[in-house]
DSSP file (Angstrom, degrees, kcal/mol; ACC not computed):
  #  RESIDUE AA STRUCTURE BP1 BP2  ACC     N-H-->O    O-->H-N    N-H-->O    O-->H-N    TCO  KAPPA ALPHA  PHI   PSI    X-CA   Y-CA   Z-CA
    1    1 A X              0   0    0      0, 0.0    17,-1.8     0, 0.0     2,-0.4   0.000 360.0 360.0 360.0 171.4   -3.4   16.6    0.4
    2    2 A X  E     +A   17   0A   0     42,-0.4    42,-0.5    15,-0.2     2,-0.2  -0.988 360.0 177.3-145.7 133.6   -2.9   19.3   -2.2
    3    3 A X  E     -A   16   0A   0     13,-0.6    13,-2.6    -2,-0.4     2,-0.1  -0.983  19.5-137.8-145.1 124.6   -5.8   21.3   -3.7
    4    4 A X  E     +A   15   0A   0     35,-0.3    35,-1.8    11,-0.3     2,-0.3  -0.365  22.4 177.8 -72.5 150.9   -5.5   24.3   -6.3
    5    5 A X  E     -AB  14  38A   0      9,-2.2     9,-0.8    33,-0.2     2,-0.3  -0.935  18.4-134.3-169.1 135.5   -7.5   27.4   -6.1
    6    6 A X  E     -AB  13  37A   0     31,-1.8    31,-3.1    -2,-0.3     2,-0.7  -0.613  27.6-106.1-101.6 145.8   -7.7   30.6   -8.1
    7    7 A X  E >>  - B   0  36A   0      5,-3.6     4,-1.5    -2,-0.3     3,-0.6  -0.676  25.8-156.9 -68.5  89.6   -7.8   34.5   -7.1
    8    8 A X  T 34 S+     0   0    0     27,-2.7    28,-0.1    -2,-0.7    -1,-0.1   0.463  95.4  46.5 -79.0  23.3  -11.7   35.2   -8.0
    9    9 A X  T 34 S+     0   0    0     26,-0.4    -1,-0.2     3,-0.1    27,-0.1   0.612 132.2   4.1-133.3   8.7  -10.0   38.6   -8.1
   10   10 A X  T <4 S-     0   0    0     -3,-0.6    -2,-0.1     2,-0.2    -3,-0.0   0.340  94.8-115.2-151.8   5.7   -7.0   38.6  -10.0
   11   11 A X     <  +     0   0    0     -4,-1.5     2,-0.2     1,-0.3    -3,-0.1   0.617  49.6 162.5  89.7  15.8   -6.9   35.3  -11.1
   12   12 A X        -     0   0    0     -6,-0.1    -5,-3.6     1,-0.1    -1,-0.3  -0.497  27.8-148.1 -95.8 159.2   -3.9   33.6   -9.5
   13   13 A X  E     +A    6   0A   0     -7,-0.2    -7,-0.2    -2,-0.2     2,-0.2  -0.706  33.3 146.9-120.5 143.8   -3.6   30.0   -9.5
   14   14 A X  E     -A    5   0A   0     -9,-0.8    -9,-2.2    -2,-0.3     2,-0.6  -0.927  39.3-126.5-179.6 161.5   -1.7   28.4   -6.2
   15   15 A X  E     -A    4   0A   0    -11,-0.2     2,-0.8    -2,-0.2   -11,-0.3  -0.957  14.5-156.9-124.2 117.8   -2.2   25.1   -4.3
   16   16 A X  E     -A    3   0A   0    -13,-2.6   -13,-0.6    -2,-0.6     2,-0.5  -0.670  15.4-135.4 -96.5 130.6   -2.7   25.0   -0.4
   17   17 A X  E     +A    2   0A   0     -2,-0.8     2,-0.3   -15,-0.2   -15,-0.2  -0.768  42.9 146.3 -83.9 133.3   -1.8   21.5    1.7
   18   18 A X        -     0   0    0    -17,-1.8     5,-0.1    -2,-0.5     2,-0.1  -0.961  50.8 -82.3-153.2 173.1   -4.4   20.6    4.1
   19   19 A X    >   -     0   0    0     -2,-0.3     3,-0.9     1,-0.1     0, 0.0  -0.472  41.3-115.5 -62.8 154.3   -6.0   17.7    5.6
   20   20 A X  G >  S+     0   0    0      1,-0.2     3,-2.2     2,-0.1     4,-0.2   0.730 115.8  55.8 -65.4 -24.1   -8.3   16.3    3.8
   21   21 A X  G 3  S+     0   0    0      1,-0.3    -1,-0.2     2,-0.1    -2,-0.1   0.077 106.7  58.9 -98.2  41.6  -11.3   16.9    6.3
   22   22 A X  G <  S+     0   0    0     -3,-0.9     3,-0.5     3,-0.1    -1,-0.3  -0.241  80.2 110.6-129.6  28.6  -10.0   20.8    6.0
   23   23 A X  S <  S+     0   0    0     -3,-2.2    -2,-0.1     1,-0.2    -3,-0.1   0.683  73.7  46.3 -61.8 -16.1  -10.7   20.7    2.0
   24   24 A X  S    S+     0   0    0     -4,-0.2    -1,-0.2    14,-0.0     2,-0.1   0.198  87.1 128.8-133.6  30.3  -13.3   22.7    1.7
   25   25 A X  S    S-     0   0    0     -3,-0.5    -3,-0.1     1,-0.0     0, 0.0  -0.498  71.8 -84.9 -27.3 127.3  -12.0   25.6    4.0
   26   26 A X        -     0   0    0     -2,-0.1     2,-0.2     1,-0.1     9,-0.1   0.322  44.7-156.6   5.3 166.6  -11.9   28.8    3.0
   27   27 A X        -     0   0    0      7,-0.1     9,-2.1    -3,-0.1     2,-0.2  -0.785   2.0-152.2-153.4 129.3   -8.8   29.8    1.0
   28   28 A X        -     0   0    0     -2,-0.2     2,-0.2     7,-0.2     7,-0.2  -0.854  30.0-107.6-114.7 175.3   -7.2   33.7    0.4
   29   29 A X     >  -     0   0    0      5,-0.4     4,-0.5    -2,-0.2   -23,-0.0  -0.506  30.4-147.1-167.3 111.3   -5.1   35.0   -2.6
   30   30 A X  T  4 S+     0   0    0     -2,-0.2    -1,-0.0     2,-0.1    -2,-0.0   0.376  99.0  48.3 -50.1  -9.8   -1.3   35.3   -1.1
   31   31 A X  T  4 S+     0   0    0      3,-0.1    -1,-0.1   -19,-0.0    -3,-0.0   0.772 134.1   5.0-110.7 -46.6   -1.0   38.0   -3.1
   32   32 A X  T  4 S-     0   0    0      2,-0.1    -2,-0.1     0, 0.0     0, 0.0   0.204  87.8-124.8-121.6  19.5   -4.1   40.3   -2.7
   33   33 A X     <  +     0   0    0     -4,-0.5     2,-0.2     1,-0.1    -3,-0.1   0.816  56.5 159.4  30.1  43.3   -5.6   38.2    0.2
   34   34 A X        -     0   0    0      1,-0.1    -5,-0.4     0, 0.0    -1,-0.1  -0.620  61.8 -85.8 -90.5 168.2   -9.5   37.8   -2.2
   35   35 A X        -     0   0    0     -2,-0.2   -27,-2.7    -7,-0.2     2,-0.5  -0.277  54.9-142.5 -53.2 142.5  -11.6   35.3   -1.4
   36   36 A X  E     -B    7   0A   0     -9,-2.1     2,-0.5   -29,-0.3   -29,-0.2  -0.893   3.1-147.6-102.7 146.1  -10.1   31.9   -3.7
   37   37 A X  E     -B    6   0A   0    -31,-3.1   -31,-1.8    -2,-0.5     2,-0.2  -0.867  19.6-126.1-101.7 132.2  -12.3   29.5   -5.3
   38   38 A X  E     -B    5   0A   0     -2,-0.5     2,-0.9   -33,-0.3   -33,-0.2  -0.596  15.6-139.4 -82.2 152.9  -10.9   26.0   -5.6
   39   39 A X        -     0   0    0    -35,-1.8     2,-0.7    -2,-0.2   -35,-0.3  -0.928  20.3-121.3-131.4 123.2  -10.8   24.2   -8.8
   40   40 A X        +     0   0    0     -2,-0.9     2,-0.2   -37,-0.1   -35,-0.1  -0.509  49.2 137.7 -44.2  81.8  -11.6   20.6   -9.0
   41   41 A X        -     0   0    0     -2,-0.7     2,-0.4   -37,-0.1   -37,-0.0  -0.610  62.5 -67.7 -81.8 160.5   -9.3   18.5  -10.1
   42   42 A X        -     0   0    0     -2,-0.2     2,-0.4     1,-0.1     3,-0.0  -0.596  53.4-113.6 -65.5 140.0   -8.1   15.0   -9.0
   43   43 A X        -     0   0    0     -2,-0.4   -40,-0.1     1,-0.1    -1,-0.1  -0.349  29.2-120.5 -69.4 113.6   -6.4   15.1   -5.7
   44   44 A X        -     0   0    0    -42,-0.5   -42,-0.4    -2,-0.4     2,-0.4  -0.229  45.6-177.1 -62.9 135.6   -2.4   14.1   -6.2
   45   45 A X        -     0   0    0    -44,-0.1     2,-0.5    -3,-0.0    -3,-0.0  -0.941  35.2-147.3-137.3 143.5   -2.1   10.9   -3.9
   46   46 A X        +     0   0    0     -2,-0.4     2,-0.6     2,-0.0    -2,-0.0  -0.846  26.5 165.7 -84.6  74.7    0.5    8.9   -3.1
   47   47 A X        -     0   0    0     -2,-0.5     3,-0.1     1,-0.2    -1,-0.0   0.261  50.1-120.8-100.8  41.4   -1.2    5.1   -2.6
   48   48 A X        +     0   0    0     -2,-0.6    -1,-0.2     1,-0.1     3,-0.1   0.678  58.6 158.1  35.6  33.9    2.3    3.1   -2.6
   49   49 A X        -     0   0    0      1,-0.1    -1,-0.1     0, 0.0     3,-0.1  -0.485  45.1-100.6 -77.6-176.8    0.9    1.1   -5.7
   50   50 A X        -     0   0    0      1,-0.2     2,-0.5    -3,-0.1    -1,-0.1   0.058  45.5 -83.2 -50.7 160.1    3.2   -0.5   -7.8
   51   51 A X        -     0   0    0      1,-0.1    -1,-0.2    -3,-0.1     0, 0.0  -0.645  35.4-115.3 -84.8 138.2    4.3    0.8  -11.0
   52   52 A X  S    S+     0   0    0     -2,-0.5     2,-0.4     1,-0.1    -1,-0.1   0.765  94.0   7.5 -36.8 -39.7    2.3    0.4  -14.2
   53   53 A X  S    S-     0   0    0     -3,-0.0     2,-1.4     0, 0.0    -1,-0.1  -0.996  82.3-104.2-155.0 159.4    4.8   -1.6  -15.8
   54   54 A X        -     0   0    0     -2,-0.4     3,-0.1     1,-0.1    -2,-0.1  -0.435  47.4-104.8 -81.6  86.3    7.8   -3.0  -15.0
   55   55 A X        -     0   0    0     -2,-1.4     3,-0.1     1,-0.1    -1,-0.1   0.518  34.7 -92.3 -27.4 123.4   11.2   -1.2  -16.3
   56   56 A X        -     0   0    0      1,-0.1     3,-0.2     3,-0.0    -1,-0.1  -0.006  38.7-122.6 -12.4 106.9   13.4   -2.1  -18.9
   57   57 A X        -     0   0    0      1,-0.2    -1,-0.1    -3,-0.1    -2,-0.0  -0.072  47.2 -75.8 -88.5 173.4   16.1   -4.1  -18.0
   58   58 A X        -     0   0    0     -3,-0.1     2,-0.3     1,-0.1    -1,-0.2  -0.116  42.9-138.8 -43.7 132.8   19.7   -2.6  -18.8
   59   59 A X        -     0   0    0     -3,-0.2    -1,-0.1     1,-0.1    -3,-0.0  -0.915  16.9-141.5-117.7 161.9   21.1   -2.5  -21.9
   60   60 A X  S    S+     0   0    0     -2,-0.3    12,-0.2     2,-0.0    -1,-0.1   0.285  77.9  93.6-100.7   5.9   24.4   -3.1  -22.9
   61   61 A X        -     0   0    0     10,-0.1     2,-0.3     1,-0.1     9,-0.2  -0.067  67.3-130.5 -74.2-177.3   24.1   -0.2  -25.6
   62   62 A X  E     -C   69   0B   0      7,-0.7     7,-2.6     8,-0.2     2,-0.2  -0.883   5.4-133.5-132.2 169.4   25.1    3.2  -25.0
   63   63 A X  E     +C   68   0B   0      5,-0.3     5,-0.2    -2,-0.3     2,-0.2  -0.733  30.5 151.2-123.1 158.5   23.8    7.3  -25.2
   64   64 A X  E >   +C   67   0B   0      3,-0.9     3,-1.2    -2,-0.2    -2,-0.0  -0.691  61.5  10.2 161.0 122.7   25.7   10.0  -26.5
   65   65 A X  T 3  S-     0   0    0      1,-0.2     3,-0.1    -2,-0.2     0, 0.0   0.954 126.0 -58.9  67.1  39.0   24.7   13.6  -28.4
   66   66 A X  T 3  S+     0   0    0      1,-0.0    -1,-0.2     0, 0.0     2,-0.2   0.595 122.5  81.0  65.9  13.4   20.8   13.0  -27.5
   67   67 A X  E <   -C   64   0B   0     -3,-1.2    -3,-0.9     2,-0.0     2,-0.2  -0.961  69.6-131.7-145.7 150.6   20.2   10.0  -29.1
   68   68 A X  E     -C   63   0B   0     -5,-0.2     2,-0.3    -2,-0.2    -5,-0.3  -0.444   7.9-157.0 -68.3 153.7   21.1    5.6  -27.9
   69   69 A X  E     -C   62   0B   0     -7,-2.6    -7,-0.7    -2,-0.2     2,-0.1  -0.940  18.4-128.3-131.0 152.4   22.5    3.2  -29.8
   70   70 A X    >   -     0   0    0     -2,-0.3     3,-1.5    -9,-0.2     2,-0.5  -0.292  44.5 -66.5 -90.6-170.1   21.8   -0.6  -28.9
   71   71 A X  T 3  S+     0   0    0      1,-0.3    -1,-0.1   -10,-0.1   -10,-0.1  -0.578 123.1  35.2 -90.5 127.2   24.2   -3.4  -28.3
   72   72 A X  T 3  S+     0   0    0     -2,-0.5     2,-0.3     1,-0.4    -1,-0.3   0.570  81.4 141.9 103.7  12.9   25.8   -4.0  -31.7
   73   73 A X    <   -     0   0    0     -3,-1.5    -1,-0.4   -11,-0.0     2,-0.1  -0.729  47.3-139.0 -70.8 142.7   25.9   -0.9  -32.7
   74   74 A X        -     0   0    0     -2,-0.3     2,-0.3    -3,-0.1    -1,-0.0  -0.386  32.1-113.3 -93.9 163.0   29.0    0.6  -34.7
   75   75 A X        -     0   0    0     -2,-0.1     2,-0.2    -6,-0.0    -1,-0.1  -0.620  31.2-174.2 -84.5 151.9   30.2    4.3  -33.6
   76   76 A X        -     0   0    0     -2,-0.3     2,-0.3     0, 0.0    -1,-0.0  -0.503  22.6-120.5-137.1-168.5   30.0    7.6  -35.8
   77   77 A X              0   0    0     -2,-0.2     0, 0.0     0, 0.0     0, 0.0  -0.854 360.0 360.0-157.3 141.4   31.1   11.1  -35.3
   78   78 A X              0   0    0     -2,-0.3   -13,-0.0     0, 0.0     0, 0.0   0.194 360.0 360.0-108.9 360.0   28.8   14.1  -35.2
């Protein structure tokens, strides 16, 4: 797991990987080795669900110049 934690002396923000039953270890500052405080957030997981919704199937349109056209669109010039 990956848990974020701040410098309570110079204020840098950095994320250590640990186990989860080493989450609330200690943590130091890579940069000035002070004590770091973790800040609580949800913990990024991977839990192999499915995706929220199911993607768009191809379309027969095309992209160009930052923008799609669908199928049965005519072409222009920029």
């Amino acid at each position: 797991m990956r848990y974020p934690f701040r410098c309570a002396a110079c204020g840098l923000e950095f994320v250590v990987s640990r186990p989860a039953r080493e989450a609330a270890v200690d943590a130091f500052c890579p940069t000035d080795g002070g004590r770091a405080e973790r800040i609580f957030t949800v913990p990024e997981m991977n839990l192999n669900r499915p995706p929220a919704a199911t993607p768009a199937p191809p379309s027969s349109g095309f992209s160009h110049s930052g923008h799609s056209h669908g199928p049965g669109t005519g072409h222009h010039t920029h």
